[in-house]
Backbone as numpy.savetxt, mean C-alpha at the origin, in Angstrom:
# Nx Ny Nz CAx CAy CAz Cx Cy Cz
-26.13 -21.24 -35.46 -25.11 -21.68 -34.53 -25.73 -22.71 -33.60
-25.27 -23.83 -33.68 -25.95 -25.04 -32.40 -25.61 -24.62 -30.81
-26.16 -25.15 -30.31 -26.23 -24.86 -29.24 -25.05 -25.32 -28.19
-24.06 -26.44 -28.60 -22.74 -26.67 -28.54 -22.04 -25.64 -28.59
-22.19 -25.46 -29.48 -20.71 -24.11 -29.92 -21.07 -23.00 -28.99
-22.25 -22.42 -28.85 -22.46 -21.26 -27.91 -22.03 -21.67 -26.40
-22.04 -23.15 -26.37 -21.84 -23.72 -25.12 -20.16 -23.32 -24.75
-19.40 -23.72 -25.85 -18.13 -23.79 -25.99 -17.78 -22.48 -25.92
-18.43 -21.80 -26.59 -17.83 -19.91 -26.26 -18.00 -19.58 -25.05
-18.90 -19.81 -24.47 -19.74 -19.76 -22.81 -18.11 -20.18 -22.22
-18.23 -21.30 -22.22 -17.00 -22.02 -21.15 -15.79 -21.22 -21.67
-15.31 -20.88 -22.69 -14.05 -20.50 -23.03 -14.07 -18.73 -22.62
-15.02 -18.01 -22.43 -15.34 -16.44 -21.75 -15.38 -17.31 -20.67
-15.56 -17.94 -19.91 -15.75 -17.80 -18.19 -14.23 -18.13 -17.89
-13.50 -19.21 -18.92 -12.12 -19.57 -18.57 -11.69 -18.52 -18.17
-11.42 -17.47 -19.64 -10.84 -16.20 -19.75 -10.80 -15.54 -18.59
-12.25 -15.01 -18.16 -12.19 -13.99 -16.97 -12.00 -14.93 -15.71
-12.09 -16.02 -15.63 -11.47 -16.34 -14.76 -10.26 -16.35 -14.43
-9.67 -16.56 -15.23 -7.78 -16.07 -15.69 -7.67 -14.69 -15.36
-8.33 -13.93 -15.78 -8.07 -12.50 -15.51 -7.78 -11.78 -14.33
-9.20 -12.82 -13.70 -9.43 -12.12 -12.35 -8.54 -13.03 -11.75
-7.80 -14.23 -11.39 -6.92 -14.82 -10.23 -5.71 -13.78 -10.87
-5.35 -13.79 -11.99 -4.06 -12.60 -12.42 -4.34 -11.05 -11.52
-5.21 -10.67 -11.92 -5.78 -9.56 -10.84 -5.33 -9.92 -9.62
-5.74 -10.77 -8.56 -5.91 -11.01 -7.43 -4.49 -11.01 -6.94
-4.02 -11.80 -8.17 -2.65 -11.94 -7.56 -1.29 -10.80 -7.66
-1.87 -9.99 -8.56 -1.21 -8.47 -8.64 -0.94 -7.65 -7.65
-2.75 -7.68 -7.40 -2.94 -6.83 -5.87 -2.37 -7.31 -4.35
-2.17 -8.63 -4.64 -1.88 -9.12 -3.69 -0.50 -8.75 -3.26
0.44 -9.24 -4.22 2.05 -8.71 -4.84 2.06 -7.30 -4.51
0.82 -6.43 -4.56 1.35 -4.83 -4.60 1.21 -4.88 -2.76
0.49 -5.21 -2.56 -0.02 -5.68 -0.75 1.11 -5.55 0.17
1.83 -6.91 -0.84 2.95 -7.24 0.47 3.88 -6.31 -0.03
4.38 -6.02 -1.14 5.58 -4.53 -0.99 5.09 -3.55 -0.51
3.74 -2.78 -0.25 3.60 -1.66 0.28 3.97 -2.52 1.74
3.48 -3.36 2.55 3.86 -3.95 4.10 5.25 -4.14 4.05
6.41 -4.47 3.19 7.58 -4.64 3.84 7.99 -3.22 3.32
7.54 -2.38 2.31 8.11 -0.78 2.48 7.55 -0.30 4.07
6.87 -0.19 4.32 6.25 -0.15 5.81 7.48 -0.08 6.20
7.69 -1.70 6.63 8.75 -2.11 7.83 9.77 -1.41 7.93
10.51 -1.10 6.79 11.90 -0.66 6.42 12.03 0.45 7.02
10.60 1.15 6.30 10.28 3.01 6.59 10.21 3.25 8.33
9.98 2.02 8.86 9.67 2.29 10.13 10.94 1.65 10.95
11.37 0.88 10.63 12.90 0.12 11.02 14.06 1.44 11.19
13.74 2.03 9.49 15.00 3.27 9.38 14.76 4.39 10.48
13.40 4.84 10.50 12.51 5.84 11.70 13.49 5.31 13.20
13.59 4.46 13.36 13.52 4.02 14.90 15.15 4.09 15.11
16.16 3.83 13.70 17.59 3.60 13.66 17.75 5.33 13.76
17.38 6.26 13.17 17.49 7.29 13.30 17.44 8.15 14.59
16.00 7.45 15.02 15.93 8.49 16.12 16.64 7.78 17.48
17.08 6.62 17.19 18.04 6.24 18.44 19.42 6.54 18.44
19.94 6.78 16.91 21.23 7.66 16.58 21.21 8.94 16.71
19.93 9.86 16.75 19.91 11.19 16.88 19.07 11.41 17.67
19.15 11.12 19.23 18.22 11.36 19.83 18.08 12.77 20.22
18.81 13.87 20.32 18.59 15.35 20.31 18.08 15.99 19.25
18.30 15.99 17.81 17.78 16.13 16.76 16.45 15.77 16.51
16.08 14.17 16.99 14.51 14.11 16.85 13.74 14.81 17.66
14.49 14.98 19.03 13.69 15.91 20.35 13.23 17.35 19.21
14.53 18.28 18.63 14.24 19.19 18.59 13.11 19.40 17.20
13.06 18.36 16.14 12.05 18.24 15.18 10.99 18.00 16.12
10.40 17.20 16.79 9.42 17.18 17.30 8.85 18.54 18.04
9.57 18.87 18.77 9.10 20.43 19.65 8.73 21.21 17.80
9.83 21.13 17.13 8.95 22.55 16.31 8.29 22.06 15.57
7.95 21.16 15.26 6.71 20.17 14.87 5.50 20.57 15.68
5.40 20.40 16.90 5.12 20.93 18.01 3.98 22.30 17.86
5.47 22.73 17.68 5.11 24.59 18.15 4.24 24.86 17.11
4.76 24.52 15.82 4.29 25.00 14.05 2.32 24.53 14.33
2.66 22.85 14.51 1.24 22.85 14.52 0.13 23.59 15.69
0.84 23.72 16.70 -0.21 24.74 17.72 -0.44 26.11 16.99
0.70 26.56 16.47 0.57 28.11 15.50 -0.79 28.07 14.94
-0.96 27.15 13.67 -1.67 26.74 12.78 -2.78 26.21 13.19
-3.11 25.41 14.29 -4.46 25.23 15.30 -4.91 26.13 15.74
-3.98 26.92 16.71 -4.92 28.20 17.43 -5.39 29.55 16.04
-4.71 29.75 15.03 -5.07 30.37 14.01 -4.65 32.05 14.14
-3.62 31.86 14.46 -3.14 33.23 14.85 -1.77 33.23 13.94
């Protein structure tokens, strides 16, 4: 095999994984920003809720509250 052709396989494997990896990059990236605007939403809907139910969140929170002191003090 001359030393061309190994040259040519060389460059055509680095193309490859180079392709691979910006495809990669750009996957993760894509998965990035939907987990950040699921975020927003999850936290948008949180805030629409508890300003529509502001007695209801009071009373989840207290036994939220109470449950985890139960389970801290160990009794």
């Amino acid at each position: 095999m001359k030393a061309a052709d190994r040259s040519d396989d060389v460059d055509e494997t680095i193309h490859r994984l180079r392709s691979g990896a910006h495809h990669t990059v750009d996957k993760v990236a894509n998965k990035g920003e939907q987990l950040k605007n699921a975020e927003q939403q999850f936290v948008e809907n949180c805030r629409s809720y508890f300003h529509d139910n502001p007695v209801t969140t009071l009373g989840i929170a207290a036994g939220a509250g109470f449950l985890l002191s139960r389970l801290i003090s160990g009794r």
